[in-house]
DOMARTI-107014 format. One line per 5 residues: number of its first residue (from 1); for each residue z, y, x of N, C-alpha, C. Coordinates in steps of 0.02 Angstrom, whole numbers, plus 50000, padded with zeros to 5 digits. Example, Ala and Ser with C-alpha at 12.3 -4.5 7.8 and 13.67 -1.06 7.14 Angstrom:
// residues 2
1	50390,49716,50660,50390,49775,50615,50390,49835,50660 | 50354,49888,50642,50357,49947,50684,50394,50002,50645 .
This chain:
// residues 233
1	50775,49873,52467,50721,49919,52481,50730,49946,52551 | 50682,49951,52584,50698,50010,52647,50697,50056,52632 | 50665,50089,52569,50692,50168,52591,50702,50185,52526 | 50776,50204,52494,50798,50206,52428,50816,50299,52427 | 50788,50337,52334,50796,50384,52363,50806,50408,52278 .
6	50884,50426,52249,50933,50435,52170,50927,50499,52157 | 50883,50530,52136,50852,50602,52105,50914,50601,52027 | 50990,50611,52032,51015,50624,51977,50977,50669,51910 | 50956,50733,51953,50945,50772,51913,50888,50756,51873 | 50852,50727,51879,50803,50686,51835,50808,50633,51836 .
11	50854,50578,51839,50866,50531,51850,50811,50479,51853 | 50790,50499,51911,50737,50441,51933,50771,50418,52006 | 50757,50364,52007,50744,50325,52064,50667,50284,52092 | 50667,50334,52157,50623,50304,52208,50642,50260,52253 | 50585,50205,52264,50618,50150,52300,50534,50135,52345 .
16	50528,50109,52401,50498,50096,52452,50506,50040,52475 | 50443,49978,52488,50451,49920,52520,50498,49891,52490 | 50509,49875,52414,50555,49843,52366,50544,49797,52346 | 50590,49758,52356,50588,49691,52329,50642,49656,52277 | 50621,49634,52237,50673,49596,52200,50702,49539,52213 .
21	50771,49522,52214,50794,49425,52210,50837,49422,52165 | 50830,49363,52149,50846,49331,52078,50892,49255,52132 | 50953,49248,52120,50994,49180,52156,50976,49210,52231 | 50948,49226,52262,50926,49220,52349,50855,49210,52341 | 50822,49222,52279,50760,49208,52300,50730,49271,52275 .
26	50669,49294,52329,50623,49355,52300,50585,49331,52252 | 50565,49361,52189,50543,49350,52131,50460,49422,52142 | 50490,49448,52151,50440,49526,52156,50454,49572,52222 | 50362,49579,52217,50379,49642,52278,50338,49694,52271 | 50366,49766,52285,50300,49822,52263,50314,49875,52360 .
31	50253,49893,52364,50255,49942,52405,50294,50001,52389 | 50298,50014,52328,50322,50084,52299,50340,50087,52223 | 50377,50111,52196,50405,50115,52137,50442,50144,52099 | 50461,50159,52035,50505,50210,52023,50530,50193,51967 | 50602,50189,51955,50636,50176,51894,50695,50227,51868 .
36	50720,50214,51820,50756,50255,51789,50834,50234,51804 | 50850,50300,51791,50925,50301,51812,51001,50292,51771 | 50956,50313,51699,51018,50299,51631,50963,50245,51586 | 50987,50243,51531,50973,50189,51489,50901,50218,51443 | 50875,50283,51460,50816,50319,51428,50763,50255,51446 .
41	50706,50254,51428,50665,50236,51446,50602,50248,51467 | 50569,50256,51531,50507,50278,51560,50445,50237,51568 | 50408,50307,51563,50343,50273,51564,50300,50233,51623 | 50281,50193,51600,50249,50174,51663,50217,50082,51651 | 50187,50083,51702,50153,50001,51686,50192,49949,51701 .
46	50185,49894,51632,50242,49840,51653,50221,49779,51679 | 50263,49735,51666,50226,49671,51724,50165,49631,51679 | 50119,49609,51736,50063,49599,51703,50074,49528,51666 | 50016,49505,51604,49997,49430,51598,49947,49405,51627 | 49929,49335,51657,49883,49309,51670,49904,49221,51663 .
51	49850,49235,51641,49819,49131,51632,49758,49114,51620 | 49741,49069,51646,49676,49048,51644,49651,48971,51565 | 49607,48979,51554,49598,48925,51505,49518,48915,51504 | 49510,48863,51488,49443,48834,51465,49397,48869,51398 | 49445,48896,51366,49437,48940,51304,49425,49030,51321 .
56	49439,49048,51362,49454,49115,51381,49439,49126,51448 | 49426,49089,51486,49411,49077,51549,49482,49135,51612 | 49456,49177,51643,49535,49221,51683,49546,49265,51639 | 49609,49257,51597,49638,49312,51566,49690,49347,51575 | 49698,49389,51588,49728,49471,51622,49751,49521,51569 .
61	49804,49548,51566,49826,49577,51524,49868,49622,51565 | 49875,49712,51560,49909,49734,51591,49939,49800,51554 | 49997,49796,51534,50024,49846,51477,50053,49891,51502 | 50033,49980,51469,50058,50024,51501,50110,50046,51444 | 50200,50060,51465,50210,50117,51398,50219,50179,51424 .
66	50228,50217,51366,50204,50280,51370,50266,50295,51313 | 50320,50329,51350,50390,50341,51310,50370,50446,51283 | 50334,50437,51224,50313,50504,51215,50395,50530,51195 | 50415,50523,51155,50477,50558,51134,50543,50508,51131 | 50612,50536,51098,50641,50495,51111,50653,50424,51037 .
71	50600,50479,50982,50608,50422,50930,50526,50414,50923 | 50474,50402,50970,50399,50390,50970,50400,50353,51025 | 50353,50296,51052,50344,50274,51082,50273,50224,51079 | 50221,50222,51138,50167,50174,51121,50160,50138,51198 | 50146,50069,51181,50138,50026,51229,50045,49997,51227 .
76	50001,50030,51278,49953,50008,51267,49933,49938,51323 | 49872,49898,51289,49875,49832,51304,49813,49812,51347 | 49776,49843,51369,49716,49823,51406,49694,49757,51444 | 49658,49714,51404,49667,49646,51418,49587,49625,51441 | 49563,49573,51478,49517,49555,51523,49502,49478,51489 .
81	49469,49459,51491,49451,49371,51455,49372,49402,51492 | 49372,49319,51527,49303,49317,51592,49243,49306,51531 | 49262,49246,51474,49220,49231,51441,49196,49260,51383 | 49247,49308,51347,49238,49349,51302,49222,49421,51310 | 49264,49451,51353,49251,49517,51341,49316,49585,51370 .
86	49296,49628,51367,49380,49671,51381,49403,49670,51298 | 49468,49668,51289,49501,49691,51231,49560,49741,51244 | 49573,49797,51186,49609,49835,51197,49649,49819,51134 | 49714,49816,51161,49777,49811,51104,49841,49881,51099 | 49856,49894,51056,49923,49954,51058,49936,49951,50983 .
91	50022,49969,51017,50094,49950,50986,50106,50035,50975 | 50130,50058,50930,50144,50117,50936,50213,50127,50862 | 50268,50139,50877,50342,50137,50844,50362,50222,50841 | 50383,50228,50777,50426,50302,50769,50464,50275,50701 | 50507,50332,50753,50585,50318,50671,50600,50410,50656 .
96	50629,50414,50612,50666,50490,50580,50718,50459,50539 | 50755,50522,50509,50796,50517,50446,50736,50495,50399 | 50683,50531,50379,50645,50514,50294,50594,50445,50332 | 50591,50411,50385,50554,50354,50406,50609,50286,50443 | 50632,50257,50402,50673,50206,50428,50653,50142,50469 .
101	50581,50137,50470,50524,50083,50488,50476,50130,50508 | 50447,50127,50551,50353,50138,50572,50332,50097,50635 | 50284,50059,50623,50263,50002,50663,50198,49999,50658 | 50150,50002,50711,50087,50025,50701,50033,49992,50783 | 50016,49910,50741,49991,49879,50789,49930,49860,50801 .
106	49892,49847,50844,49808,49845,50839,49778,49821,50900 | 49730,49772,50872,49678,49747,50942,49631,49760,50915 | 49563,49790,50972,49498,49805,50968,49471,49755,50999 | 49416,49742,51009,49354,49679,51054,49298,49708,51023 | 49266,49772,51074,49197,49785,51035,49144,49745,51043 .
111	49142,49680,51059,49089,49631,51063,49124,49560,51119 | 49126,49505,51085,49163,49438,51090,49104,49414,51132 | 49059,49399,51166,49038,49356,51212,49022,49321,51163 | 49079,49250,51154,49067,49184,51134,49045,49203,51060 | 49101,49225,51027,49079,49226,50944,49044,49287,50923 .
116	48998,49321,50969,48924,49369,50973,48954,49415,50915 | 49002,49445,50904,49028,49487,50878,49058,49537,50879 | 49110,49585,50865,49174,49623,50883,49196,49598,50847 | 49278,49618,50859,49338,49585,50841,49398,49624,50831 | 49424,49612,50766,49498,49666,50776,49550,49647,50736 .
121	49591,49660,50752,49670,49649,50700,49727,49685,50702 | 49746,49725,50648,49784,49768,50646,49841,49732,50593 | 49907,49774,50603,49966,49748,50567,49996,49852,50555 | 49995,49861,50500,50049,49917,50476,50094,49915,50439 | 50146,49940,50468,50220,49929,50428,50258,50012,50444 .
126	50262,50039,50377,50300,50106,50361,50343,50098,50285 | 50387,50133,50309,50425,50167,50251,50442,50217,50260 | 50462,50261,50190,50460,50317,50184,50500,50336,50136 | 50536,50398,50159,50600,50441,50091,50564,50476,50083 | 50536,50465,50013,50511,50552,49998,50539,50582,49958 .
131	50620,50583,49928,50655,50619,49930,50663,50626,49829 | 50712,50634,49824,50726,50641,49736,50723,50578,49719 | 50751,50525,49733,50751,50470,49725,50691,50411,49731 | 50633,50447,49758,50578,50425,49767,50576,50394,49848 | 50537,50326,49856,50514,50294,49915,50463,50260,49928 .
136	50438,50245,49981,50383,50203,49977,50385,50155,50062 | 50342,50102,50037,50310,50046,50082,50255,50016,50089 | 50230,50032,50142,50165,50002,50159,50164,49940,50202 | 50148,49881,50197,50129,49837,50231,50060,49789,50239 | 50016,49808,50287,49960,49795,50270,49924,49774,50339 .
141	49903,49716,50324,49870,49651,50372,49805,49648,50379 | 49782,49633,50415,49706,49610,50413,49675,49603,50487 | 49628,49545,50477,49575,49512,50544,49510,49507,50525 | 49491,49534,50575,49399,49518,50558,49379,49476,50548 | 49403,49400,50553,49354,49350,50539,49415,49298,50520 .
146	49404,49210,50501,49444,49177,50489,49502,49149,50548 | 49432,49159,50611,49480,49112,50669,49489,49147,50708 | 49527,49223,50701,49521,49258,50747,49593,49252,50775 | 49663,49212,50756,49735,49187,50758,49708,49142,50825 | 49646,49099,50834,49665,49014,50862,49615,49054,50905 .
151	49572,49099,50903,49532,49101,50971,49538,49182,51005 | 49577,49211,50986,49589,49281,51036,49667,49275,51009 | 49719,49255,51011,49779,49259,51024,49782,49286,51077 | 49860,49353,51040,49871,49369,51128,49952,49382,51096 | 50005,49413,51167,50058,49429,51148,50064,49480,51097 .
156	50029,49516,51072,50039,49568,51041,50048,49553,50967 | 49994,49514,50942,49983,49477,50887,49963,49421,50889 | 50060,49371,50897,50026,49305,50884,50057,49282,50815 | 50016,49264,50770,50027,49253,50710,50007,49175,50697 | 50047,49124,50677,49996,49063,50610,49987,49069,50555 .
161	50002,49139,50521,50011,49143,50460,49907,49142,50438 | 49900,49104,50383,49847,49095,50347,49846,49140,50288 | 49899,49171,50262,49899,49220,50200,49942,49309,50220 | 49894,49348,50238,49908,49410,50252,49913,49455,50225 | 49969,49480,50210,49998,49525,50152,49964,49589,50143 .
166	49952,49620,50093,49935,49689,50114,49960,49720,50030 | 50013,49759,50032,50057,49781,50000,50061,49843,49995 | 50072,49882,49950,50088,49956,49933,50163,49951,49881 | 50204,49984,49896,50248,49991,49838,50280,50053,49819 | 50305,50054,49789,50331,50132,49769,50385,50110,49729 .
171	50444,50167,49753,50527,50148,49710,50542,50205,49705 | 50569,50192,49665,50611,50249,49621,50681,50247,49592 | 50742,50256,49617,50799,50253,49582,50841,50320,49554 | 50815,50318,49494,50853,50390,49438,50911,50385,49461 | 50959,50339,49466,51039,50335,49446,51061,50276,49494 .
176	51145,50300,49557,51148,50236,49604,51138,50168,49547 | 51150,50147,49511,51162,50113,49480,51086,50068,49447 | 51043,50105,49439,50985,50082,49447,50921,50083,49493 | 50875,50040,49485,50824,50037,49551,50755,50004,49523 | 50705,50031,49513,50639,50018,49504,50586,50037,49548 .
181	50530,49977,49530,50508,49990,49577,50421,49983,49556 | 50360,49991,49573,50305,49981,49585,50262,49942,49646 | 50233,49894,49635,50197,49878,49684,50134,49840,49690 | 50072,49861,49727,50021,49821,49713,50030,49756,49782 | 50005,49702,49763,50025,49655,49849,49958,49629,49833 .
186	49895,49595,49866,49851,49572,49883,49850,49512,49961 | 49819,49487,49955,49806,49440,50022,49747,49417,50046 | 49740,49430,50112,49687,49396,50154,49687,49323,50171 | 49661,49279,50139,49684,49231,50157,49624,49211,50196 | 49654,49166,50251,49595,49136,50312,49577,49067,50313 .
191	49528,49047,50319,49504,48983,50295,49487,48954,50390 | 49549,48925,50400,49535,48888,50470,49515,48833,50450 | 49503,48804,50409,49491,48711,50431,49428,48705,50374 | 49385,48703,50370,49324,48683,50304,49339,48611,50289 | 49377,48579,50295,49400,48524,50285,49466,48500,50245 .
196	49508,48566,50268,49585,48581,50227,49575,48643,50187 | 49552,48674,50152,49527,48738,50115,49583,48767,50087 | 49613,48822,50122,49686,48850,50082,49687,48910,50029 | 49733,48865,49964,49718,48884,49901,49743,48972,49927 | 49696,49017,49894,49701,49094,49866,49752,49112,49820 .
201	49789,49136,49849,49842,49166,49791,49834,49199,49761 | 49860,49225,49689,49847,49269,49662,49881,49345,49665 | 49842,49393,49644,49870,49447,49660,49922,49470,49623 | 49945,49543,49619,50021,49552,49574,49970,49635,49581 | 49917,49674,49528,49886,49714,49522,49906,49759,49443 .
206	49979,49807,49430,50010,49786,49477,50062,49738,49476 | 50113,49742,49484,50193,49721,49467,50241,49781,49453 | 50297,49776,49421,50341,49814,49401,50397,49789,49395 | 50440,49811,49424,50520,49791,49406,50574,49832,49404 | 50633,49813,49351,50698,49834,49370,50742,49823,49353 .
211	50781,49825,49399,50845,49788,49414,50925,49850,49387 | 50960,49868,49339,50995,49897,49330,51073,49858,49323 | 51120,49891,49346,51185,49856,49349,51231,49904,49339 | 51290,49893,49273,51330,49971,49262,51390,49915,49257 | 51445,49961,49284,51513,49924,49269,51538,49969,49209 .
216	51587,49925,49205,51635,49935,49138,51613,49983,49064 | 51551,49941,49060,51528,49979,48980,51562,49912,48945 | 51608,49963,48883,51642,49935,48847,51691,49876,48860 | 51714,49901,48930,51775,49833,48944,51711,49796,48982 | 51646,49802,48991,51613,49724,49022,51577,49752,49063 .
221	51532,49715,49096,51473,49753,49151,51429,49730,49121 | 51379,49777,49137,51312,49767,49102,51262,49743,49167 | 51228,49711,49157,51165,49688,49199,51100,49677,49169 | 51039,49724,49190,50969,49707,49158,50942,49717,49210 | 50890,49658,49196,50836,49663,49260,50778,49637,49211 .
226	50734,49639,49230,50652,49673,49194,50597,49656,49220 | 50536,49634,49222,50478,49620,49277,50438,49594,49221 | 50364,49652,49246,50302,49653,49220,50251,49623,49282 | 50214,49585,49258,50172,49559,49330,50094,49559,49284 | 50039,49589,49333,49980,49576,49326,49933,49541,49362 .
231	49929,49464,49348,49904,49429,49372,49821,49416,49403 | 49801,49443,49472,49722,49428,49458,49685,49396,49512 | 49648,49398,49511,49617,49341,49567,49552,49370,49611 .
């Protein structure tokens, strides 16, 4: 850099006329910039995507994060396609003691150009202590249309999956020794090929299980496990 300038007390670093090399070779260069000084992480815009295709025509992608706390964080996705449209994507993550998982992902396209529509796909993933032996999990999928995987792929959500989960469960363990549980699971399934037609699974509306394990009753260990399933379509 020509002009380098180590703010401890907030540990930022300013840097001027900076350039990066990678072996002897410059890789990146910014007029101006600012990075961090310990292993925290700051906000700010990261390096862009771009590629061009016959399908999408110049596509541009430029992600900002945004380090709200030190267990919150959201990375938003503002993306450009010449032939489709702007799309907006965001990632947004928090953890606690009673949240061991929270993952909370999403693309918008309020109107596709080519496929004269809007467009969206979201992915949620939480769990939760709620305490007295009680927990829960949410996992829950879904796309607006069948081919929305093969014709708006982006980094955020790239999926091949054809069967998309969308799950509720609920557990409960009275005693370490035992563990039950509740859960409804359903699926989106996407029909890419009218030619290959992929079979619909059935649902589990709901399911029930449990799994109990005790040592040394009467000199032996005991093991029962249990499962109610409601099958529907």
């Amino acid at each position: 850099a020509a002009e380098m300038h180590l703010d401890y007390d907030r540990s930022v670093g300013e840097a001027q006329d900076a350039t990066l090399w990678f072996k002897g070779v410059p890789v990146f260069y910014s007029p101006t910039g600012t990075f961090p000084l310990n292993s925290k992480p700051k906000s700010g815009f990261m390096h862009p995507f771009f590629a061009t295709s016959t399908r999408d025509g110049v596509d541009l992608t430029t992600p900002y994060y945004w380090n709200i706390a030190p267990n919150y964080d959201a990375t938003l996705y503002p993306r450009y396609m010449s032939k489709r449209g702007l799309q907006l994507g965001v990632e947004a993550r928090y953890l606690d003691f009673n949240v061991p998982v929270g993952n909370y992902r999403a693309e918008y396209m309020p109107y596709d150009q080519l496929a004269d529509r809007e467009r969206y796909a979201f992915l949620v993933q939480h769990q939760q202590n709620l305490g007295q032996g009680f927990s829960a999990v949410l996992n829950y999928n879904r796309v607006s249309d069948d081919l929305y995987w093969q014709e708006t792929s982006s980094r955020l959500l790239q999926t091949s999956q054809v069967q998309l989960p969308q799950q509720v469960l609920l557990g409960y363990t009275p005693l370490p020794w035992m563990q039950t549980n509740l859960q409804v699971l359903r699926y989106q399934t996407l029909q890419t090929d009218p030619q290959n037609p992929v079979v619909v699974p059935y649902f589990l509306e709901p399911q029930i299980n449990l799994v109990a394990v005790k040592s040394d009753v009467a000199s032996t260990d005991l093991t029962v496990v249990g499962q109610y399933s409601h099958f529907s379509s």
